[in-house]
C-alpha positions in Angstrom: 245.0 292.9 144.8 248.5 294.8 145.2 249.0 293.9 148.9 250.5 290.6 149.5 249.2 290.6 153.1 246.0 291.2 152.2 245.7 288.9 149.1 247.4 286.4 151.5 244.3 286.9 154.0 242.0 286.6 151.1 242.6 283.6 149.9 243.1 282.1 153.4 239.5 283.2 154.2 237.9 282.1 151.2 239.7 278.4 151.2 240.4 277.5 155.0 237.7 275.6 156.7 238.7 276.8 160.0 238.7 280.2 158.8 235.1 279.1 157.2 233.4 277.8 159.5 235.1 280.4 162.4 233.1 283.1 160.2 229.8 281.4 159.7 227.8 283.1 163.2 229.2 286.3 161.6 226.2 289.3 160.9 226.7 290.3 157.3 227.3 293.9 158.9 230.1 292.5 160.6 233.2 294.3 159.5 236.8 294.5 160.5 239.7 297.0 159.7 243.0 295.7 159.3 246.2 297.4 160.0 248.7 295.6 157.7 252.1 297.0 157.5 251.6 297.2 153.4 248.4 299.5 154.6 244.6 299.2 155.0 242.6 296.3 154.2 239.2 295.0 155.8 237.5 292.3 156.3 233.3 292.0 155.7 230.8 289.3 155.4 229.6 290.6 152.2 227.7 287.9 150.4 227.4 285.6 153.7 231.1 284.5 153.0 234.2 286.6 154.6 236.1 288.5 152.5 238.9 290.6 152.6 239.8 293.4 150.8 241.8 296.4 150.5 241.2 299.9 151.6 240.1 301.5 154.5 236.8 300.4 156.6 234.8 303.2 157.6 232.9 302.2 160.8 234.8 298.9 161.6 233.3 296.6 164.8 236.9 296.6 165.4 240.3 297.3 164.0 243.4 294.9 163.8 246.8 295.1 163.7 248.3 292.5 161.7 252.2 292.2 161.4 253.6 290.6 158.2 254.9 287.7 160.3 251.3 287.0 162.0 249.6 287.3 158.5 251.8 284.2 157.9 251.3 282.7 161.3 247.8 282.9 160.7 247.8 281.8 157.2 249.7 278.5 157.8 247.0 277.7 159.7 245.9 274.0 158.2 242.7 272.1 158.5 239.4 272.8 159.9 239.7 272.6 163.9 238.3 276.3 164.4 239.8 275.5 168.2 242.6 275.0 166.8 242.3 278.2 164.7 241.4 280.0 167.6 244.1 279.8 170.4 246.3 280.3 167.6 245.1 283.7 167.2 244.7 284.0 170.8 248.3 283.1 171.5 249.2 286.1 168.5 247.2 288.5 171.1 249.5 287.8 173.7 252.7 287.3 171.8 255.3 289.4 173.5 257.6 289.7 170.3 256.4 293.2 168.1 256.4 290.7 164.6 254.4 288.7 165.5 251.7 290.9 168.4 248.5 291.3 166.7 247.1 294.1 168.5 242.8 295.0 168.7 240.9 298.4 169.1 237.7 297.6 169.7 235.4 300.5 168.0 231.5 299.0 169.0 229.7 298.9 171.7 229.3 295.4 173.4 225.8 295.8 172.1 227.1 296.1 168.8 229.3 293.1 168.6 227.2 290.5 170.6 224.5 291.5 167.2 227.4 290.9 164.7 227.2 287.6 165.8 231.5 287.3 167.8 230.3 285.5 170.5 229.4 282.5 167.8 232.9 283.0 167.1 234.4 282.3 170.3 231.3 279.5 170.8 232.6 277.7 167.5 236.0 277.3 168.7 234.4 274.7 171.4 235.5 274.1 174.9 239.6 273.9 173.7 239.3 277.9 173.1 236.7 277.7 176.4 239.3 276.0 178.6 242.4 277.7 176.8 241.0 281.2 177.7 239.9 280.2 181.5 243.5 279.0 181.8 244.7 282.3 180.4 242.5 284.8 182.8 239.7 285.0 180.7 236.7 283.8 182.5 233.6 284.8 180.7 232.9 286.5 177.1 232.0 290.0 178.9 235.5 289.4 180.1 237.1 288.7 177.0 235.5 292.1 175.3 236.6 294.0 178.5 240.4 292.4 177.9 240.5 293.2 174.5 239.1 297.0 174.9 242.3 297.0 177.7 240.7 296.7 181.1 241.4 294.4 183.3 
């Protein structure tokens, strides 16, 4: 891999536990493009394990944007509290400073990503991500989707 973002995510993916076991309710058809500022890269679940790689994604569930300085945020990201993990990339959501504001297109339907298994995502990061998203506006996964396709 030429892209030091995306070898960064790589390896973070394939060694975190957080990252790990934040993946695990994932559909093997889930798959994410990532805007890195070196270029595309996306994320898959081929082989059951996430993986990132570069290129473009075709038909992604959704697309990131992923500033150098969150790809390092998000990469310092020690041990394996996926709670932990999680309102850490929450808080990059809502970051108000452009180098570090991870920004999310949403491409599928709802349809589509409750069968790619997110909502196990948000349910492994536990009642701390629960709580920490109640306290943020966020009071139900339908509202969460609806946030993040930029309704209110």
């Amino acid at each position: 891999m030429t892209d030091p973002s995306a070898e960064a995510l790589a390896r973070f993916f394939e060694t975190s536990p957080a990252a790990r076991k934040a993946t695990r309710p994932l559909a093997r058809d889930a798959r994410v493009a990532l805007s890195l500022q070196s270029g595309p890269a996306r994320f898959s679940m081929a082989g059951g394990e996430g993986r990132v790689e570069e290129g473009a994604e075709a038909d992604p569930d959704f697309t990131l944007t992923i500033p150098d300085e969150a790809v390092r945020q998000i990469t310092g990201i020690a041990g394996d509290d996926v709670g932990e993990f999680g309102i850490a990339f929450f808080k990059l959501l809502l970051a108000r400073e452009p180098e570090r504001r991870v920004r999310v297109h949403v491409n599928a339907s709802t349809a589509r990503l409750v069968s790619h298994g997110y909502l196990g995502v948000l349910a492994a990061g536990g009642a701390k991500v629960g709580w920490w998203l109640i306290k943020n506006g966020v009071r139900n996964p339908k509202a969460a989707i609806d946030r993040l396709r930029g309704g209110k």
